[in-house]
Structures are given as structure tokens and as C-alpha cells.
LUMDO-179691 format. One record per residue (C-alpha): residue in one letter; x negated, y negated, z. Coordinates in steps of 0.05 Angstrom, whole numbers, padded with zeros to 5 digits, always signed. Layout:
BEGIN
AXYZ...
//
This chain:
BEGIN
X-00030-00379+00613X-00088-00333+00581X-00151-00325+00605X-00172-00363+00544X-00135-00418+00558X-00151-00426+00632X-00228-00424+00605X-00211-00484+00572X-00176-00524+00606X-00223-00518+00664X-00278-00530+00618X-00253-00598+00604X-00268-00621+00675X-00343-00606+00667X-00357-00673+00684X-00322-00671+00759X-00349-00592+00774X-00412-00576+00731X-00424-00515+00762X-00355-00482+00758X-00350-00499+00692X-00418-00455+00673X-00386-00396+00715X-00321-00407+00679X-00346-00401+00618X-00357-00328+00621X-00276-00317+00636X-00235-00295+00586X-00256-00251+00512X-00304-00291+00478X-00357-00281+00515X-00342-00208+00517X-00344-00211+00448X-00411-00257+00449X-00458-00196+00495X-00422-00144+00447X-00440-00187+00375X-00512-00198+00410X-00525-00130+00415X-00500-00106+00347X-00556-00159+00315X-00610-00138+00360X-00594-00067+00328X-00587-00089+00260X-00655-00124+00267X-00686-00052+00288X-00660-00020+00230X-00595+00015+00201X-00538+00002+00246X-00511+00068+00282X-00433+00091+00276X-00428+00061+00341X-00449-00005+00325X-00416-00008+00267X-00350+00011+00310X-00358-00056+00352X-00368-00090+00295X-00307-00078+00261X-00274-00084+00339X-00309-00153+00350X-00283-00177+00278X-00213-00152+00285X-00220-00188+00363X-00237-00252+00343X-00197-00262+00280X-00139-00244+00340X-00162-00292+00387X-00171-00339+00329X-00105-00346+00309X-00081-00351+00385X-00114-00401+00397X-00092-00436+00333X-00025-00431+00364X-00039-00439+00437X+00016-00499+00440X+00000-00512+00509X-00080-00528+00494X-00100-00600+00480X-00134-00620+00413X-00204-00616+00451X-00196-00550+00480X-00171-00513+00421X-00238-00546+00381X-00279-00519+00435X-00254-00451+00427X-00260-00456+00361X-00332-00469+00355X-00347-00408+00406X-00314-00362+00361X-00347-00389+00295X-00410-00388+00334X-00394-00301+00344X-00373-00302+00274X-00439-00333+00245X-00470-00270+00286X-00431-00225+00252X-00437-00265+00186X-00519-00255+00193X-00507-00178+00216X-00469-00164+00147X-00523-00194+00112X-00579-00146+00138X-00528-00087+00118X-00471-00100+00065X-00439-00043+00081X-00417-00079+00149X-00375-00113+00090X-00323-00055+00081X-00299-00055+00154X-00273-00130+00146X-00228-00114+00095X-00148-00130+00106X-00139-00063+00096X-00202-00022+00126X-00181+00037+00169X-00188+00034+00242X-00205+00094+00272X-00181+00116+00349X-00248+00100+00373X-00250+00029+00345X-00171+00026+00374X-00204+00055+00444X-00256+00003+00451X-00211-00062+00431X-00169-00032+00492X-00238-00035+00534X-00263-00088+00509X-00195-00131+00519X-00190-00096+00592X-00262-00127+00598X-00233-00199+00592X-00185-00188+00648X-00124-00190+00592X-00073-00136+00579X-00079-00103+00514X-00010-00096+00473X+00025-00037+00450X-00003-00006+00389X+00029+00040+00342X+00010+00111+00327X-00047+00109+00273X-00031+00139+00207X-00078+00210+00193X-00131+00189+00140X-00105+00214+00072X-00127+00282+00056X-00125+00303+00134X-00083+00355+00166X-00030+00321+00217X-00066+00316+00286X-00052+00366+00330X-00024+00323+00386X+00026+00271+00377X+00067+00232+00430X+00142+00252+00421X+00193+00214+00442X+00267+00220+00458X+00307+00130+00464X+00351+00146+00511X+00412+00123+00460X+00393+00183+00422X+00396+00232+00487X+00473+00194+00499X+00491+00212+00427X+00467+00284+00428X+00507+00290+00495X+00568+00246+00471X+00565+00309+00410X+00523+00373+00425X+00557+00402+00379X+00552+00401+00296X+00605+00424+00251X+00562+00477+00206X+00575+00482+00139X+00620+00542+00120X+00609+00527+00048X+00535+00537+00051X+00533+00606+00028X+00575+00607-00029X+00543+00533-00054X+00477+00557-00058X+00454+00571-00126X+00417+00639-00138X+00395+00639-00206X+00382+00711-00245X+00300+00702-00255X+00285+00737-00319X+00222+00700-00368X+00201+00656-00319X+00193+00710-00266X+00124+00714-00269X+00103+00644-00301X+00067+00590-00261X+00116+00526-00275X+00089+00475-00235X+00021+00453-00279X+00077+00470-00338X+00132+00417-00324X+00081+00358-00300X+00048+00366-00372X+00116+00360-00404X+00109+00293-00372X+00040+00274-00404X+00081+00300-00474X+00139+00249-00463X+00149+00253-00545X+00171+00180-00538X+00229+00202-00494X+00258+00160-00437X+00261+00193-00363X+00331+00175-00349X+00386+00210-00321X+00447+00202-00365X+00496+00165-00316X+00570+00150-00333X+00597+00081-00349X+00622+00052-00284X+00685+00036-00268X+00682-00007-00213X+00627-00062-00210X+00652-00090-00141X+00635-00053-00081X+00696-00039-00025X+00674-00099+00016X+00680-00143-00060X+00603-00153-00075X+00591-00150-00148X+00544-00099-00174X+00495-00112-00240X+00524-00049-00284X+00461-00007-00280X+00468-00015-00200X+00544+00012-00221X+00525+00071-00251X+00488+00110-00205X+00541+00088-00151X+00585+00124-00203X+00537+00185-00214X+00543+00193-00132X+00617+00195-00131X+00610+00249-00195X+00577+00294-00142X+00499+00277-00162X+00455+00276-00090X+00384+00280-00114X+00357+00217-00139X+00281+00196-00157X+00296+00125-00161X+00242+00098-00205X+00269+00030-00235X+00220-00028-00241X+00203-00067-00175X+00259-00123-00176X+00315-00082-00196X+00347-00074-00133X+00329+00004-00111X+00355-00022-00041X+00421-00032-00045X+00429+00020-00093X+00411+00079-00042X+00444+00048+00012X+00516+00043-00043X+00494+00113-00061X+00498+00130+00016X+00568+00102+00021X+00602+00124-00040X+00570+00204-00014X+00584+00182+00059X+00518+00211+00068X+00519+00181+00136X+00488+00183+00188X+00433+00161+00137X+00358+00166+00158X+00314+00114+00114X+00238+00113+00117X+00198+00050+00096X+00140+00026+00101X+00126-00023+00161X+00126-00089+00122X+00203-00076+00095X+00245-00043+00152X+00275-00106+00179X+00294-00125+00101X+00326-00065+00099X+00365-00082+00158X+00388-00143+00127X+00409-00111+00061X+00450-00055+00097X+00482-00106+00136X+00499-00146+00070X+00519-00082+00020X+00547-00035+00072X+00568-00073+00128X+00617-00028+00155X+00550+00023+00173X+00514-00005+00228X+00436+00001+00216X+00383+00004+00271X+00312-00010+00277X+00264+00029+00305X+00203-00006+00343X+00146+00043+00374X+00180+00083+00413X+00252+00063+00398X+00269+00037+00462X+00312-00009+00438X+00351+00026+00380X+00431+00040+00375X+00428+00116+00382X+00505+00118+00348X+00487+00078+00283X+00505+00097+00218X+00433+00080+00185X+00366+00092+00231X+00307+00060+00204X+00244+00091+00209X+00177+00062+00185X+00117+00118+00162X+00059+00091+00224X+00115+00105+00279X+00153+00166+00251X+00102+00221+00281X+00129+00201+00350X+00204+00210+00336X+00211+00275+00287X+00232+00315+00334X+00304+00286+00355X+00305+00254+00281X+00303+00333+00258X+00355+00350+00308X+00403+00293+00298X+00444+00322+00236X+00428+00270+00184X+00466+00286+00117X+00416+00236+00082X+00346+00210+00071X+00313+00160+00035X+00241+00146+00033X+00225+00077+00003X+00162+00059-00024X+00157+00152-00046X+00088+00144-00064X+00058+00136+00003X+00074+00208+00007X+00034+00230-00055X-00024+00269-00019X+00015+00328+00017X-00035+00343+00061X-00031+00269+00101X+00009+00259+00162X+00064+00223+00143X+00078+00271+00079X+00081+00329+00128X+00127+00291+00178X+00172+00276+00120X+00174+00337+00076X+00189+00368+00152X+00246+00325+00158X+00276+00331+00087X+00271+00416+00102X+00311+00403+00166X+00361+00361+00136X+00374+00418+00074X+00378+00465+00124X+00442+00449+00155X+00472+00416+00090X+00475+00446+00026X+00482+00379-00010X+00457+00313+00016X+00443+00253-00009X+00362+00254-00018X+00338+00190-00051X+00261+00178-00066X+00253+00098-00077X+00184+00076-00127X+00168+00025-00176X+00103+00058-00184X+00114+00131-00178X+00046+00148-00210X-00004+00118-00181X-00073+00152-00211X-00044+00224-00235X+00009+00257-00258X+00003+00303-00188X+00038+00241-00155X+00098+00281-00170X+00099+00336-00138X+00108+00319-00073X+00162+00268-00097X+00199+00326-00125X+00184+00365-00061X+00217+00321-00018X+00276+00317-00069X+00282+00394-00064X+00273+00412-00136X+00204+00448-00123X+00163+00484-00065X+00092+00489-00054X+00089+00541-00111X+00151+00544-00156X+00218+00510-00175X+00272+00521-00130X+00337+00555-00146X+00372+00491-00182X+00321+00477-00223X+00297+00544-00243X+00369+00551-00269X+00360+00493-00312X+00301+00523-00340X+00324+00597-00355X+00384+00567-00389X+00328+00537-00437X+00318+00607-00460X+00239+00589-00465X+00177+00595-00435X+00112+00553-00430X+00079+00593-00500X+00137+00564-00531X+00114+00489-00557X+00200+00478-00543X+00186+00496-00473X+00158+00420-00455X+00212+00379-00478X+00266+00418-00460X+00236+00420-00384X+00220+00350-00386X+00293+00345-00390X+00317+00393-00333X+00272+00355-00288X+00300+00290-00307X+00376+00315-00306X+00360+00331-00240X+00353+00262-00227X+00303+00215-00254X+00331+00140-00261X+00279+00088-00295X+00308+00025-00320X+00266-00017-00339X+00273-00102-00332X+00277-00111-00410X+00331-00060-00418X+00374-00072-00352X+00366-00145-00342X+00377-00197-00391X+00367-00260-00346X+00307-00235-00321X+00255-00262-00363X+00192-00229-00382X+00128-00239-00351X+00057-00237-00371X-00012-00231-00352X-00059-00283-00362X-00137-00269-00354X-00172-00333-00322X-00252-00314-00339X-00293-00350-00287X-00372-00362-00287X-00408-00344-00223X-00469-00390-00250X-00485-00407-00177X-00533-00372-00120X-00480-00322-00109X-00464-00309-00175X-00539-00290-00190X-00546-00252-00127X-00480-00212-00150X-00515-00194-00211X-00569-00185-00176X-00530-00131-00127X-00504-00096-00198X-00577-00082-00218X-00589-00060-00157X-00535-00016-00159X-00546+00011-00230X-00615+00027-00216X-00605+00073-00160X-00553+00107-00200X-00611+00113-00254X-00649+00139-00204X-00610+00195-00176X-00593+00213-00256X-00665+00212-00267X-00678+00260-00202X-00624+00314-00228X-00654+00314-00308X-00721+00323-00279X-00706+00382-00226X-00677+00418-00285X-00711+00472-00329X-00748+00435-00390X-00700+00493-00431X-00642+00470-00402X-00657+00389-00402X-00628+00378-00475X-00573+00423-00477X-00512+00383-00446X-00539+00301-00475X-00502+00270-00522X-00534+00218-00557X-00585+00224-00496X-00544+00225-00447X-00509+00277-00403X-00432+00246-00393X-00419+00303-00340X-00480+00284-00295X-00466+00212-00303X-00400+00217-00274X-00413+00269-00220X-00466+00219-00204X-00412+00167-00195X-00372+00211-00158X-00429+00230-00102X-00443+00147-00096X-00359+00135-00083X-00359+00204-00037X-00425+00173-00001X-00400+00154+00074X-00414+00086+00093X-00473+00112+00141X-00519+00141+00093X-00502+00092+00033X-00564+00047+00015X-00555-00006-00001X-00508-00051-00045X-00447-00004-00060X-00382-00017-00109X-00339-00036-00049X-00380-00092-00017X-00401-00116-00088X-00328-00120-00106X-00311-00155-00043X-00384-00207-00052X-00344-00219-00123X-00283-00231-00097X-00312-00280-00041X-00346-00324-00092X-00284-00324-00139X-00243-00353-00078X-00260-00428-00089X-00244-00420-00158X-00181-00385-00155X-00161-00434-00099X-00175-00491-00145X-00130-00466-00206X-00075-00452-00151X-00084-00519-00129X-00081-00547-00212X-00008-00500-00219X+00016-00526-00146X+00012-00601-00170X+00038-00590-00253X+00087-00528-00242X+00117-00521-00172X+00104-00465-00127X+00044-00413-00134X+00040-00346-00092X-00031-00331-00091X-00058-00264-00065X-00113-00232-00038X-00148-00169-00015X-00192-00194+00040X-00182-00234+00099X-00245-00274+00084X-00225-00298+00011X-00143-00316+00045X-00193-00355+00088X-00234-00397+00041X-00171-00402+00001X-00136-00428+00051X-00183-00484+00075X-00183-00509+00000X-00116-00520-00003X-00116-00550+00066X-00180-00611+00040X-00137-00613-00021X-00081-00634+00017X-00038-00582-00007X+00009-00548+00051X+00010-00465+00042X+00046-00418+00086X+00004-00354+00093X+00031-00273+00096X-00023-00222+00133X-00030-00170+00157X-00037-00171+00235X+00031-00222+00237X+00085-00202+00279X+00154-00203+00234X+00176-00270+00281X+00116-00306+00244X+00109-00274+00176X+00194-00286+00171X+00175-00358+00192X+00120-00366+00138X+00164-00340+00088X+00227-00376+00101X+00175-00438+00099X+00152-00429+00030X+00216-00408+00000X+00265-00465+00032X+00212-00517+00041X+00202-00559-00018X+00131-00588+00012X+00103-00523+00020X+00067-00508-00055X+00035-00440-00036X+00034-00378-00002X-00029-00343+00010X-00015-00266+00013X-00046-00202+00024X-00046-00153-00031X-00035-00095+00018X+00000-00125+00063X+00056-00171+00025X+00060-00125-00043X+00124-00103-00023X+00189-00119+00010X+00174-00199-00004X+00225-00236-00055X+00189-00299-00074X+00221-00315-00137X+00225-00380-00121X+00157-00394-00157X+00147-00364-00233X+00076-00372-00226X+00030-00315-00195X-00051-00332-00178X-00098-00264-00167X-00151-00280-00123X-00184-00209-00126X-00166-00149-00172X-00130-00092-00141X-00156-00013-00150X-00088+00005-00182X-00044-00026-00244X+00011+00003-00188X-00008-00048-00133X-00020-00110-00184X+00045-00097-00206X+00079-00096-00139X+00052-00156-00122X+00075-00198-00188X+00146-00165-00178X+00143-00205-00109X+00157-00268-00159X+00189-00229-00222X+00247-00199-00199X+00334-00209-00199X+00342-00287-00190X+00280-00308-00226X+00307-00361-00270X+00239-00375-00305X+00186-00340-00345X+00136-00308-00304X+00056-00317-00309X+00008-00281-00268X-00061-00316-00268X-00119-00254-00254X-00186-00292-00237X-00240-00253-00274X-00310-00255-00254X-00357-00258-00320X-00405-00225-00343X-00401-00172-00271X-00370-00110-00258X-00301-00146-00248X-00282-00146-00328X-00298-00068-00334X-00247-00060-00274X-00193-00105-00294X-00196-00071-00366X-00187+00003-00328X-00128-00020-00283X-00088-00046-00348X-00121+00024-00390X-00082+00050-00318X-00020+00024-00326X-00005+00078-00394X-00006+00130-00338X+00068+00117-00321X+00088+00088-00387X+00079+00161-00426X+00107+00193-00362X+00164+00156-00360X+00185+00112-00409X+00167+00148-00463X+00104+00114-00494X+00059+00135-00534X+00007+00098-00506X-00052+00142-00491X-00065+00157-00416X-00135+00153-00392X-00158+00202-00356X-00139+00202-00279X-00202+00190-00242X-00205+00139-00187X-00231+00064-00220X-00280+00060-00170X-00320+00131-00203X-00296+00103-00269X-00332+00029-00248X-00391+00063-00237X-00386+00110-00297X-00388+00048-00346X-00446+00020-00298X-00492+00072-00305X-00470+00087-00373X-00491+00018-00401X-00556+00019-00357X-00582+00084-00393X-00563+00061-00460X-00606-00009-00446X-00663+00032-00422X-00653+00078-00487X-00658+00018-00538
//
């Protein structure tokens, strides 16, 4: 029994030992986390909180929405002691509640997906030591994006690895290698920079579809007699013509997953390494067990302790795959697939380095494996996203194409002053292996979906102190506009406005406000305004979900923040309405649990999920009808999310509901992710749908926010 728990239970017999029951009290983490909330106020009521503070803030959060959900479960505690628990850790809460108040930008650090830095990971290890409790294992952070790898990581060797590198120490090389490897004869592309040249034959798709031309399949039953939809056939078939390099971009639903691991089988690219993100490894487990069942899969949990070191198919998510490169380099893989490609987008993070490291080892001692890039959403904000996609794949470097492709391009006979040039590279790149199918061309029975804009009024106290918070917002934008125009010379004051107004300023203004850290931001800032919007929406959006549950059947409702899955969730639970919920900090025991409840039990009408954290790897088709709580920052996640519902075995039309907050920055937002979402229609489909320009929303938010304030003061 927990510490918690023993606090309890002895605090019900108050009445037979008063003063053991006082002592007692202090036993166990809440009231660790009651001296540590005290002291954060007591700062906040001084002044600005310090990094410090603001570090056991986010600890004490994290700690009690933890301890929280224990002691929701805690099947051993009466009725009586799991209250009383309760109403200590709402009473830390309300402290923290009236800490965020003082400083909004305390706001940021609840979020489902706020980073938690090693020092906030340190202290919930003191801090949990503190309470006499053991903390649990936690897995290697993840380098903040744009970071070099750290420069010491914790390596590990399971020992079913060491048995299978002694069981084999030696690897067949490759006597073929030399005389497979293409050299091509460089002549007018010697000395041209291709790489800025063949993403902007992208941007000019001239209408053109990025497909790989793929041959009719012969076979749509795999060797162990699962049938195959036909555009699942043909890139089984374009494997067994000898095709290994795949960017596998068909729309979320499609079924990317048992295509690669097919694609491994028919190129008996085995063993296979697969990197996913954490959410999806044990579904890929299942779905190698189901397509390829004569390829054992493994798992691998932290340190691997537990893995089958002579398995055909090692699974490897991104947080744990720093501690394990080294024997995964060594192991003579003749395959890789990374699912979910665009976590590796920014070359500089971490996990891009670990697995562009990997995919260089793996080349290295075979000319031709089977490299696979999985995305729905390739392009998430630019058309950059590529280019470490194509890294991995092997058809560029850092600087140039590599031999294959280079080939393809001098065969053009062109270069980029020729206007030719574009589409004709365009092409190389994709016959080196683009596939995008989308739903409407591949998939007759699934039916379309649509998006449906649900424009709510925030006409109460926290609607007007929103729009309040926006004002507040604009006018220190204003302000810092106003301090640049008047530190310039009067000369130079008029010389860059356009219709009064200088655009460039106005966004590098937005730009310095997003770049702002949290400790010198004053003030309301887009984030916590964003998240204040989303908060109030809550009851609303919980309410239509509640209207669809009882006329339609089952609604999956998601979520950015833990505090709007909260509010949500106690609606439903006064409306009598039973949900099943999908975070974040669940262990895959529960979150399996909670999804096998909503999908199998006819009772359960919703399922309250995280955006980040249940976007991918769920299949919840089992409802047609989508509710969005809170708008996401990219067309790329809002569409993962509604492919969670509209995807293969959908037997209805799909809706998703998007809760708009009136008349606040919400609407500008919601109209940039869909102006987003032409981004990777022109790349790859072939619209001609104009792309906006690539800049983050949040900059873009602001731009429009600052814009319309100036023009107001102008009138």
C-alpha cells in the first residue's frame, strides 16, 4: 500500500487517535506538494516568478494530476478516503489555479504537451523521494527541436541482443556492392546547387500528381491468404519489381502499416528495424503479427530488457532510440521504416540525427534495402519538410543529390535556367519513390468527410476578459511597432509603409513576441490566450458532444489541454453520459482498456482524447462524428486526428465539428490552418491551390492582430 493510501486510511480513525492522525497527515506526497505550492504563491505575490519557481510549478502540476488519477483508481481505498484525498489535492490545485492567475504564462507549462526539461524531471525524482515513494523509470527525454543531440547518452546493450551477436559475429558482406553502386558521369549539373531547385519543382506541381507509377498487381492475397485492397497490391508488387526506396505518403487511413511491413516480406528486408512514435509501437506489433506472421516482432521498452534479440522486426519508438543506436547500428538490419517521417523534419534534433545515423549504417553494408518513410502529413509548415525525408531515403545528402538520383537528372539533359528543368525533376524525385493515394481515388467505400465550423459566443466573464487579453495583447504589439518607427531617421520613416504601414516590421514584430521566452514575456501572450479560449469553449463543445452522443451514436471529442479533457469530462459525467478518456501520461494497459471500452461498449458514447497524444495510431471508426474542442497549430495535426474516425471500415459519412470562438483570435487561426492545408495539396497532389506562405500560425496570428489594430487606429 502507498504512502497515500496508508495516510488515509489512518486518517479515518481520527476519532480513536487524534494526535496520530495530525502527525499522519504529513506522510505521503501531498503535503510535499502543499510546502512546495505555498512557496511558489508567496513568490508570485512578490513579483515575477523565477525559472525556478516556475520549474516546481510545472513539477507540482504534473505531481498531482499523477497522484490524482491514483487515487481515482486506488481500488483498495474506501469511498471516504478517496474524497478526502481528493479535496487535499483540489485544495493544492486552487493554489496553483490562483498562482496562474497572477502570471498567465504559468499557463503554457500545463499544457498536455509542454516540454519538461531534466531539471523539472530531477526535482519530481526529489520531490517523490521526499514522500518516502519510489519514483518510476522514465524514458530518455527527447532534445528540444532545433538542438544538437546531447553529448551524453546512456547506451545500452538487452542481453538477447549480446546472445544474437555471439550466436552470429559474423555478417555475410555484400560482394555485389561495388559493381551495384551507381556512379553517374556529372556533366551540367556539376556545379549547380539542386537542392533549393528540386523542392521548388514541388511548389510548381503544374497540376501533376506525386505518384510513383506502380504495376497492376497480380496477387491481392498475401502468402498467409489476407486479402489486400489493390492500391495496398501494388506497391507489394513494385517491391518484388526490385523498388526499395519508398516515401509512403497516402492519406491517414489507408493502411501505410501493413503495407511496409508486406513491402518487408515480399524484399525479405528482414531483420526489419521500424521506428514509431511511442503512442503506436504496440499497434504495430499487432499488425505484424496479423500481415506477416511468420516474422516475429519485438517491442522495445526503456532499456529493452525484455525484447527477443532473434526477431525478425525490432520495434523502436523515437524517446527511447538514443539509448540503443549503438547495437541497432551494429546488428545488420537490411531495412528501416520510420512511421509517423515528419517527426524527423528538423535535422538538427536528436532523434533526426539518431535516425539519419542509423539509415547511413544500414546503406553501408547493403547496397539496396528496403527504406520506407511512413506520413500522412509529410509537409507540415514548409516545403523544407522534405529534405530530411529524402535524406533518410538516400536520394540526397546535406548538400547534393546522391548518385541515383543525380542520374535521373542528367538523363533530363537540363538544368535549373531551363523552365523544363522543374517538371522533369519533379518527376525523377517522385520515380524514385513518392506514393500518395488519396481516400477519393483509392477507396470507394470510404466515404468523404467534412468539416463543419460550430461558431460559439464567449458573451460571458471569460469571454470579455478574453477579449479583453487580445487588446491587451494588440496594444503591446502597437507599442513595440510604435518604439521601432520612432527610433528610426524621420528620412527613413516613410520609405518601407504601405498604405501606412510597414508589413516587414509588423511581422518581425510578431516574430520577436513568438521568439520571447516565457521569462521575460509580459503579460498575456498568444499561447495562454489560445489555451484561456480554449478553456471557456470546453462547456460548450462538451455540450454539442453531449447533443451528437444522444441523436447520432458515438462522438470522439479531442483536446489540446489537460484542463479543457477535464471540464469536458465532468460535463459528460452530470449529463449522465459515460466517456472513456485517451491521455497522455496512460500506461498502454489503461489507454488499450479505454479504447477497447469505447469501441466494443455500446454504453460508452464518447471518448475524450488528446490532440497530441491520440492523433495517431487510434482506429475509432466506430463513430462518424468528430467534436474539436480546441484548434490545433497545424492543418497536419487536425487532420490526423479526424483520420482517427475516417479511415478503412468507416461505413458512414464523416463530420468533424471545430468549435470556433467568435469574434477572438480563434477564427483568424482556424482560417490559416485550412489556408495551411494547400501546402501539401500543390506539393503533392497536384493542386493549384495557392500555398500561403510558410511561416508558423502563431507569427501569422499575431501578424493579422497587429495588422487590424493599426488599421483601427488609422481610421
Amino acid at each position: 500500500m502507498s504512502g497515500q493510501t496508508k495516510s488515509a486510511t489512518r486518517g479515518n480513525r481520527a476519532n480513536r487517535r487524534p494526535k496520530r492522525a495530525r502527525r499522519l497527515d504529513n506522510e505521503g506526497i501531498i503535503p510535499v506538494l502543499a510546502r512546495a505550492v505555498r512557496e511558489i504563491e508567496s513568490e508570485a505575490q512578490r513579483g515575477r516568478v523565477s525559472p525556478s519557481a516556475r520549474t516546481r510549478f510545472q513539477v507540482v502540476a504534473l505531481l498531482v494530476r499523477e497522484e490524482r488519477a491514483r487515487v481515482k483508481a486506488d481500488a483498495e481505498a474506501t469511498e471516504a478516503q478517496r474524497a478526502e484525498q481528493l479535496k487535499r489535492l483540489d485544495g493544492v490545485a486552487t493554489i496553483l489555479a490562483k498562482t496562474a492567475a497572477r502570471d498567465t504564462s504559468l499557463l503554457m507549462l500545463l499544457a498536455e504537451d509542454a516540454e519538461v526539461s531534466d531539471a523539472a524531471r530531477a526535482l519530481r525524482r526529489k520531490m517523490i523521494a521526499q514522500a518516502g515513494l519510489e519514483a518510476p523509470e522514465e524514458e530518455t527525454p527527447e532534445a528540444p527541436e532545433g538542438e544538437a543531440p546531447a553529448v551524453t547518452e546512456r547506451r545500452v546493450v538487452p542481453q538477447t541482443v549480446l546472445a544474437r551477436q555471439l550466436a552470429n559475429p559474423f555478417q555475410a558482406p555484400d560482394f555485389d556492392a561495388v559493381a551495384k553502386r551507381i556512379e553517374p558521369k556529372t556533366h551540367r549539373l556539376a556545379n549547380w546547387e539542386l537542392i533549393g531547385p528540386l523542392l521548388r519543382s514541388f511548389e510548381l506541381a503544374n497540376g501533376a500528381p506525386a505518384c510513383l507509377e506502380m504495376p497492376d498487381p497480380k496477387l491481392r492475397r498475401t502468402r498467409d491468404g489476407l486479402e489486400m485492397m489493390r492500391h495496398q497490391a501494388q506497391l507489394v508488387a513494385s517491391v518484388q519489381e526490385g523498388h526499395r526506396t519508398f516515401l509512403l505518403a497516402d492519406e491517414p487511413g489507408l493502411g501505410k502499416t501493413a503495407q511496409a511491413l508486406l513491402a518487408a516480406q515480399a524484399a525479405d528486408a528482414y531483420p526489419l528495424l521500424v521506428v514509431v512514435p511511442n503512442v503506436v509501437k504496440t499497434n504495430w506489433a499487432r499488425e505484424a503479427k496479423m500481415w506477416t506472421p511468420r516474422h516475429k516482432a519485438t517491442v522495445i521498452h526503456g532499456d529493452g530488457n525484455d525484447i527477443d534479440g532473434f526477431a525478425d522486426i525490432v520495434i523502436v519508438n523515437y524517446e527511447v532510440l538514443d539509448r540503443h543506436v549503438g547495437w541497432i547500428g551494429d546488428l545488420g538490419f537490411k531495412g528501416m521504416v520510420v512511421d509517423e517521417a515528419h517527426f524527423i523534419k528538423n535535422r538538427k534534433s536528436q532523434r533526426s540525427q539518431h535516425v539519419l545515423q542509423l539509415a547511413d549504417r544500414i546503406r553501408a553494408r547493403h547496397v539496396r534495402p528496403l527504406m520506407m518513410a511512413l506520413t500522412g502529413t509529410p509537409l507540415i509548415n514548409d516545403i523544407e519538410d522534405f529534405t530530411s525525408i529524402w535524406q533518410f531515403l538516400g536520394w540526397i545528402d546535406e548538400q547534393k543529390p546522391m548518385p541515383e538520383l543525380m542520374a535521373r537528372l542528367e538523363e533530363t539533359g537540363l538544368t535549373p535556367e531551363d523552365k523544363a528543368f522543374y517538371p522533369a525533376a519533379r518527376r525523377a524525385v517522385v520515380d524514385m519513390g513518392i506514393v500518395r493515394r488519396r481516400k477519393v481515388d483509392v477507396a470507394a467505400d470510404i466515404p468523404a468527410r467534412r468539416i463543419a465550423d460550430i461558431p460559439v459566443e464567449l458573451d460571458d466573464e471569460a469571454g470579455r476578459s478574453i477579449r479583453e487579453a487580445e487588446r491587451e495583447l494588440a496594444r503591446r504589439l502597437v507599442e513595440r511597432y510604435d518604439r521601432v518607427i520612432a527610433a528610426r531617421k524621420p528620412e527613413h520613416r516613410a520609405a518601407s509603409l504601405v498604405d501606412g504601414i510597414d508589413e516587414e516590421l509588423v511581422r518581425r514584430v510578431a516574430e520577436w513576441e513568438r521568439d520571447e521566452t516565457d521569462d521575460n514575456a509580459a503579460g498575456e501572450n498568444v499561447f495562454s490566450m489560445i489555451r484561456r479560449i480554449g478553456t471557456a469553449k470546453a462547456p460548450l463543445a462538451a455540450d454539442y458532444a453531449t447533443q451528437l452522443a444522444r441523436s447520432v451514436g458515438k462522438v470522439v471529442l479531442f483536446a489540446k489541454h489537460v484542463d479543457v479533457m477535464d471540464t469536458c469530462e465532468e460535463i459528460f459525467q452530470r449529463r449522465g453520459i459515460r466517456y472513456a478518456s485517451i491521455r497522455g501520461n496512460q500506461t498502454p494497459k489503461v489507454r488499450e482498456k479505454n479504447i477497447d471500452a469505447f469501441v466494443n461498449d455500446p454504453d460508452v458514447a464518447v471518448v475524450v482524447c488528446s490532440l497530441t497524444a491520440a492523433g495517431v495510431g487510434l482506429n475509432l471508426q466506430v463513430a462518424s462524428n468528430v467534436v474539436l474542442a480546441e484548434l490545433s497549430w497545424t492543418d497536419a495535426e487536425q487532420t490526423q486526428a479526424i483520420d482517427r474516425v475516417h479511415r478503412i471500415g468507416q461505413e458512414e459519412p464523416v463530420t468533424a465539428w471545430r468549435i470556433i470562438a467568435a469574434q477572438t483570435i480563434d477564427t483568424r487561426i482556424a482560417e490559416l490552418i485550412d489556408s495551411k492545408a494547400g501546402l501539401a495539396a500543390r506539393a503533392l497532389d497536384g493542386s493549384d491551390e495557392e500555398v500561403t506562405a510558410s511561416a508558423d500560425i502563431q507569427v501569422e496570428a499575431m501578424v493579422a492582430l497587429l495588422t487590424n489594430a493599426l488599421r483601427a487606429r488609422g481610421r
